[in-house]
C-alpha positions in Angstrom: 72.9 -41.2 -160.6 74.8 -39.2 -162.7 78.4 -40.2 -164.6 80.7 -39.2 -162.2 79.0 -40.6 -159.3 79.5 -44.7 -161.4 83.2 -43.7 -159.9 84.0 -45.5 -157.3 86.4 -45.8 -154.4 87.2 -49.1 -152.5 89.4 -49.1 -149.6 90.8 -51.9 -147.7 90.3 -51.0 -143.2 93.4 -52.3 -141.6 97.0 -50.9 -142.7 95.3 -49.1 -145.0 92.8 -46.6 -142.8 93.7 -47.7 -139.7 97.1 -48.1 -138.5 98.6 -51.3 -137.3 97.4 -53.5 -135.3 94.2 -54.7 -136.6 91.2 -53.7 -135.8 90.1 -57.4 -134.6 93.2 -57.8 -132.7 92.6 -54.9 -130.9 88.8 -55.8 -129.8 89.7 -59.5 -129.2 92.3 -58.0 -126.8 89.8 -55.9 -125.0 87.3 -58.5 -124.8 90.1 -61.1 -123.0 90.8 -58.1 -120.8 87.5 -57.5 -119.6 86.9 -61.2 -119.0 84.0 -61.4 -122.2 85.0 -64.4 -123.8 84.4 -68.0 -122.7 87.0 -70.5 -121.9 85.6 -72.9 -124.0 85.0 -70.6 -127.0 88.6 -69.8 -127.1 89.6 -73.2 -126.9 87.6 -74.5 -129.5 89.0 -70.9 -131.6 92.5 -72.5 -130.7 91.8 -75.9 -132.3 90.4 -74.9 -135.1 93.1 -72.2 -135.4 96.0 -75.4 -134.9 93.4 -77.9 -136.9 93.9 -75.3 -140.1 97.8 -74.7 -139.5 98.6 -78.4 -139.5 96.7 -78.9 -142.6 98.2 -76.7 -144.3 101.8 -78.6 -143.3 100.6 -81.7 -144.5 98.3 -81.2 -147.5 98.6 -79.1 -150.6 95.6 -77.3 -150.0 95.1 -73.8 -151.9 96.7 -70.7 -149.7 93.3 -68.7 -150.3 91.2 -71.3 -149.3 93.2 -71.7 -146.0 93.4 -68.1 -144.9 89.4 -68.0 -145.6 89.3 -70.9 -143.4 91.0 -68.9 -140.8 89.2 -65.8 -141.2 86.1 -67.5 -141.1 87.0 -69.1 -137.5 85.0 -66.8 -135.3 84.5 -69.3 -132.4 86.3 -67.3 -130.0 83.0 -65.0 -130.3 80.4 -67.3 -128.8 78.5 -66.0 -126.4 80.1 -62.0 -126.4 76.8 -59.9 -126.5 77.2 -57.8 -130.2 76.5 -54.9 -128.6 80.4 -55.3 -127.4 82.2 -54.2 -130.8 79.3 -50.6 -131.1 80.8 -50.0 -127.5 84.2 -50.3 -127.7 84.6 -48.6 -130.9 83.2 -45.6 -129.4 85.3 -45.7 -126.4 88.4 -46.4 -128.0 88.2 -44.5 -131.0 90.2 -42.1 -129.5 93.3 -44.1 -129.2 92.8 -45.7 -133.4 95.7 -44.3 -135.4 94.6 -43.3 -138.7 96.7 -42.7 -141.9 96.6 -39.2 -142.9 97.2 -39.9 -146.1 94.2 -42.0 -146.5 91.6 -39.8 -145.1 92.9 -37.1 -147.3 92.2 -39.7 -150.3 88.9 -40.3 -148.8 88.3 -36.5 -148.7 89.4 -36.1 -152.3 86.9 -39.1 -153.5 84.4 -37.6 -151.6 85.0 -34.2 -152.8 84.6 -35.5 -157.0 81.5 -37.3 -155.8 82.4 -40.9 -155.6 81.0 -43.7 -154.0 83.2 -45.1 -150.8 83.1 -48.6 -149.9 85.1 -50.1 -147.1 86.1 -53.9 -148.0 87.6 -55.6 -145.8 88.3 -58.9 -143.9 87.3 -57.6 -140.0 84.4 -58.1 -138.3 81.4 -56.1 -140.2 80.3 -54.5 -137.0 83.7 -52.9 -136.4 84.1 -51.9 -139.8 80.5 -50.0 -140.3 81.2 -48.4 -137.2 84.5 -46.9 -138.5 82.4 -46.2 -141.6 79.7 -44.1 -140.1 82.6 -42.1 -138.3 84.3 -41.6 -141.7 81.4 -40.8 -143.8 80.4 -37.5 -141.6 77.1 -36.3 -143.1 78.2 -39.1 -146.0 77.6 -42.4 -146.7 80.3 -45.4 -146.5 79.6 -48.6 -147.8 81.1 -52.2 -146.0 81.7 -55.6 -147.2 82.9 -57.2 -144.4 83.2 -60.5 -142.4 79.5 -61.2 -140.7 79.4 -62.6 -137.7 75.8 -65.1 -136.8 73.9 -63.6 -133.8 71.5 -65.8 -131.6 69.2 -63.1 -130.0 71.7 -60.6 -128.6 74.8 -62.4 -128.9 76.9 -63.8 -130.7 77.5 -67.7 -131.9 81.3 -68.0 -133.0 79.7 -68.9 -136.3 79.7 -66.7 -139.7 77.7 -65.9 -142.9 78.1 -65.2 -146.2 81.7 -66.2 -145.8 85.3 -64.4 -145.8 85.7 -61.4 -147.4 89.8 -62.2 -147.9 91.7 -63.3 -151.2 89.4 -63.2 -153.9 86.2 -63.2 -152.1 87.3 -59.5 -152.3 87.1 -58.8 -155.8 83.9 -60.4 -155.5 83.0 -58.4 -152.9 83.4 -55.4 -155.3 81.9 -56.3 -158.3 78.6 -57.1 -156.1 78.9 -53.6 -155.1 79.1 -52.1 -158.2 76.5 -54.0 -159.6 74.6 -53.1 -156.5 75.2 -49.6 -156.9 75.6 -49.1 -160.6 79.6 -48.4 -160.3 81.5 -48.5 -163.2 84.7 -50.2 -162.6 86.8 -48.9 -164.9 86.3 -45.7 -163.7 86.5 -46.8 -160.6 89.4 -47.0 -157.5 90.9 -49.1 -155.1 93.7 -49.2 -152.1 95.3 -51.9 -150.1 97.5 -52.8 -148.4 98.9 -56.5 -148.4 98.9 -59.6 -150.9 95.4 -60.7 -149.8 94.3 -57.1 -151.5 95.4 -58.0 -155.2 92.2 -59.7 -156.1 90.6 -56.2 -155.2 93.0 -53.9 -156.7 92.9 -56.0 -160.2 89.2 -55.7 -160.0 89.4 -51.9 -160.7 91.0 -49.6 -163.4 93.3 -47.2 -160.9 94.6 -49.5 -158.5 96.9 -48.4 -155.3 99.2 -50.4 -153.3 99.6 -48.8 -149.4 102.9 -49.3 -147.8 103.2 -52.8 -149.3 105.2 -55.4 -148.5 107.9 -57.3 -151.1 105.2 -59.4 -152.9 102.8 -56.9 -153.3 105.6 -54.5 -154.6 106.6 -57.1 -157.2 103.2 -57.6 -158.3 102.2 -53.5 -158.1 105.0 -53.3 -160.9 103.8 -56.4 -162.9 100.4 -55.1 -163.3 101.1 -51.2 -163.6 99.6 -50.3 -160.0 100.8 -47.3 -158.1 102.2 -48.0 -155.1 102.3 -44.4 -152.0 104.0 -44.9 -149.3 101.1 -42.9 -146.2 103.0 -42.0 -143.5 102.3 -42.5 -139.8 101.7 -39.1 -138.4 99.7 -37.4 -135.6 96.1 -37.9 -136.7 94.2 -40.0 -134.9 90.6 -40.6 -134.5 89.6 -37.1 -135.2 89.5 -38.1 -138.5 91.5 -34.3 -139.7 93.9 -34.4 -142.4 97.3 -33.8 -141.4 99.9 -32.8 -143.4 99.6 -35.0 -146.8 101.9 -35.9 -148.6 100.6 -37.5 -152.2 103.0 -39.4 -153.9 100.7 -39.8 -157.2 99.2 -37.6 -159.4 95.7 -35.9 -158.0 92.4 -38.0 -159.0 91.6 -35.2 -161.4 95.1 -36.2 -163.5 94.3 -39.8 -163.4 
């Protein structure tokens, strides 16, 4: 590997890439529609879900640990055959709303040779199949949620944990080591709070559209902050009409 390819590029999926709402929501949505999940999967998703919320009332219990708790709760899952998430990304891809902006960073990073890496909290499946559709000809590396398969389906359980909070900084420093990335070189963007643990983790750090905290916390640390547009583009995966609101990665 030569030096500029230890650059990397890590980018959070949803409100980053892909457009509001998630792309989790979106699937779980679909698969209630079409009648694919189990009556009692969802009620055992719901208790865990109200189980987790009430704890977090009641005891002083560490905000990261609780949303990994919640991210982790798959059980709404069990029994949907895994095929389901391949499927319905290619059916719906049409209809995803991508940020223009961010494809036209990923084209940049792609064009100085950098590695890409997707991190984010969805399911994995979802997210690699975004990431074969981004990569092209390329290559697009995930960290993502993993859900536990039995034979062809699902089981509501996970593995290898959350990939929320600081799990994601973890998440990229495993990569890097896995693919000899040099992190100070290297890049990251996202998009909420959860995302700061992965945008410290990285020399030129970006915050997407973000919200009050991660604005106050973008101008603690010295991170840019762009504000990408919703625009026209949508899974076509075509730059349209740019706007950078930071210097190019050549004047970094």
């Amino acid at each position: 590997m030569n030096e500029e390819n230890k650059t990397g590029a890590f980018f959070d999926l949803d409100g980053t890439i892909v457009a509001p709402p998630s792309l989790e929501m979106r699937f779980a949505a679909h698969l209630a529609l079409c009648g694919k999940l189990r009556a009692s999967a969802v009620i055992r998703w719901l208790a865990t879900a109200i189980k987790e919320g009430t704890r977090g009332l009641f005891i002083s219990a560490d905000a990261c640990a609780r949303l990994k708790a919640f991210d982790e709760n798959k059980a709404y899952l069990a029994g949907v055959n895994q095929e389901m998430a391949q499927n319905w990304v290619t059916a719906s891809l049409g209809d995803l709303e991508l940020y223009p902006d961010a494809l036209e960073r990923l084209a940049r990073h792609r064009s100085h040779g950098h590695a890409i890496f997707l991190v984010s909290g969805t399911l994995g499946p979802l997210a690699r199949s975004i990431a074969r559709r981004l990569a092209g000809d390329g290559e697009i590396g995930v960290a993502a949620i993993e859900p536990e398969t039995l034979g062809e389906h699902w089981t509501g359980r996970t593995h290898g944990g959350a990939v929320c909070g600081a799990a994601k900084a973890r998440a990229v420093r495993d990569l890097a080591a896995h693919h000899d990335i040099d992190l100070a070189r290297s890049y990251a963007y996202g998009n909420s709070a959860d995302d700061q643990w992965m945008l410290g983790a990285v020399a030129h750090a970006t915050a997407v559209n973000p919200g009050a905290l991660l604005t106050w916390l973008s101008r603690r640390h010295g991170w840019r902050i762009a504000r990408w547009r919703r625009g026209a583009t949508r899974s076509g995966f075509v730059a349209h009409d740019a706007q950078e609101l930071f210097p190019p990665l050549g004047e970094l």
